[in-house]
N, C-alpha and C positions, 0 to 999 in steps of 0.2 A: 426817559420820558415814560414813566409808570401808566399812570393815566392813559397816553393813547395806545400803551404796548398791549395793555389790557382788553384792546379793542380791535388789536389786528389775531390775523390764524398764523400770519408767519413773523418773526422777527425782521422788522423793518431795517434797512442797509441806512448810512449818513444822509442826515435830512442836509440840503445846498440849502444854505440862508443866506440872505443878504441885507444889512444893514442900513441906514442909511441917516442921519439924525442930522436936525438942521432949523432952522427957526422959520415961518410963515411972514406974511404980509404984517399980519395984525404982531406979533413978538410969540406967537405959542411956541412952544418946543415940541419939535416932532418926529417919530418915526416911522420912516416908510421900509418896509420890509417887503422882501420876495423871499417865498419857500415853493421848496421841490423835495419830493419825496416820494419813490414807488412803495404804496402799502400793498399788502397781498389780505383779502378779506374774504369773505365767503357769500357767493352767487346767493342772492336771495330764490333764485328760480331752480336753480338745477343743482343750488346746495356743493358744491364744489369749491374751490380756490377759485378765486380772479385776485389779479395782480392790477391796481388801478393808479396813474400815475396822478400825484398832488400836485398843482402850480396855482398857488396862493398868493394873492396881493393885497397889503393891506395900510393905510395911515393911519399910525396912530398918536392922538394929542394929548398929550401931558399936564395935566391939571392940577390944581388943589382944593376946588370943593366940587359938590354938585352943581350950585349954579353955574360954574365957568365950564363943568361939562355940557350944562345945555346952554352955554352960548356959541360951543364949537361948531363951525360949517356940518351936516349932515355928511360928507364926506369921511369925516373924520370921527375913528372908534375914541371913545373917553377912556384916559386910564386915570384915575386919581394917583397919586403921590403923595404923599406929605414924610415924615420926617424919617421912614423907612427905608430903604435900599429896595430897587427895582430887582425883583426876580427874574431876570431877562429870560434864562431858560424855562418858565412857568410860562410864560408871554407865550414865548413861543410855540410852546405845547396846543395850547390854547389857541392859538392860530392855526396852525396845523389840523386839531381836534374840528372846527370849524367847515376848514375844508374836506371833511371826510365825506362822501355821498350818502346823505338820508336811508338810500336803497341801495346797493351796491350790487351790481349786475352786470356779466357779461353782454356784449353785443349781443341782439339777436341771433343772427347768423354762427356767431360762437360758442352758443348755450352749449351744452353738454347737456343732455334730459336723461333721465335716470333710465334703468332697461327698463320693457312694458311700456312706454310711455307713448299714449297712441293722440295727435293731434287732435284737436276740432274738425271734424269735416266741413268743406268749404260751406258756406252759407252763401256763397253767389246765385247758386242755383234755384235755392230755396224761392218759392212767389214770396213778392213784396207784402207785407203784413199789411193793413189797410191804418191809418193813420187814426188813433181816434179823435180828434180834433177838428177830423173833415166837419164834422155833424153842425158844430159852431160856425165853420165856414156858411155854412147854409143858413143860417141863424142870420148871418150879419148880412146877406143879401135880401135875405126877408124884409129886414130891417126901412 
């Protein structure tokens, strides 16, 4: 899987896929898949390795134009087909790719912070800053 390898820091171990293909109410052909897969990425916060486990689920409905993709339930992802062979391993990539986290981050508590790294000091302490909005408050009782 080029595409997603090119997106992890460590070489990812066997994605667990699970298959599942079968016809709906209405006649669609469809498949339901589960994927699992530890990728290892890097901490957008402390810049470091995290290791983040993937568990993906997805239906998908087997078509042959655009219309009959927007007549498929909302549930259901559209794949067109027509007279090609299914790249099943690209599918799947793509699935996968999907479920990768936007942001990838260790737990707070987990962070690693670089040396030097000196928190915020609490703000509890700090007096409550006055709201500026009060003013309008007073406005509407004028009112």
């Amino acid at each position: 899987m080029p595409r997603l390898s090119a997106l992890l820091h460590e070489p990812a171990g066997l994605a667990e896929v699970q298959l599942q293909f079968e016809r709906d109410e209405q006649g669609v052909r469809l498949m339901r898949g589960h994927y699992r897969l530890d990728v290892t990425l890097i901490c957008q916060r402390c810049l470091e390795s995290v290791t983040l486990p993937l568990d993906s689920r997805c239906v998908v409905g087997f078509v042959d134009s655009d219309e009959a993709a927007r007549q498929l339930p909302r549930s259901y992802e559209p794949v067109i087909v027509d007279d090609e062979t299914l790249d099943l391993h690209a599918l799947i990539e793509d699935e996968l790719l999907l479920a990768l986290p936007a942001v990838p981050m260790h737990p707070d508590e987990h962070c690693q912070h670089p040396s030097g790294f000196q928190p915020d000091p609490d703000d509890s302490d700090k007096a409550e800053k006055p709201n500026p909005f009060s003013v309008l408050a007073t406005l509407k009782r004028d009112i």
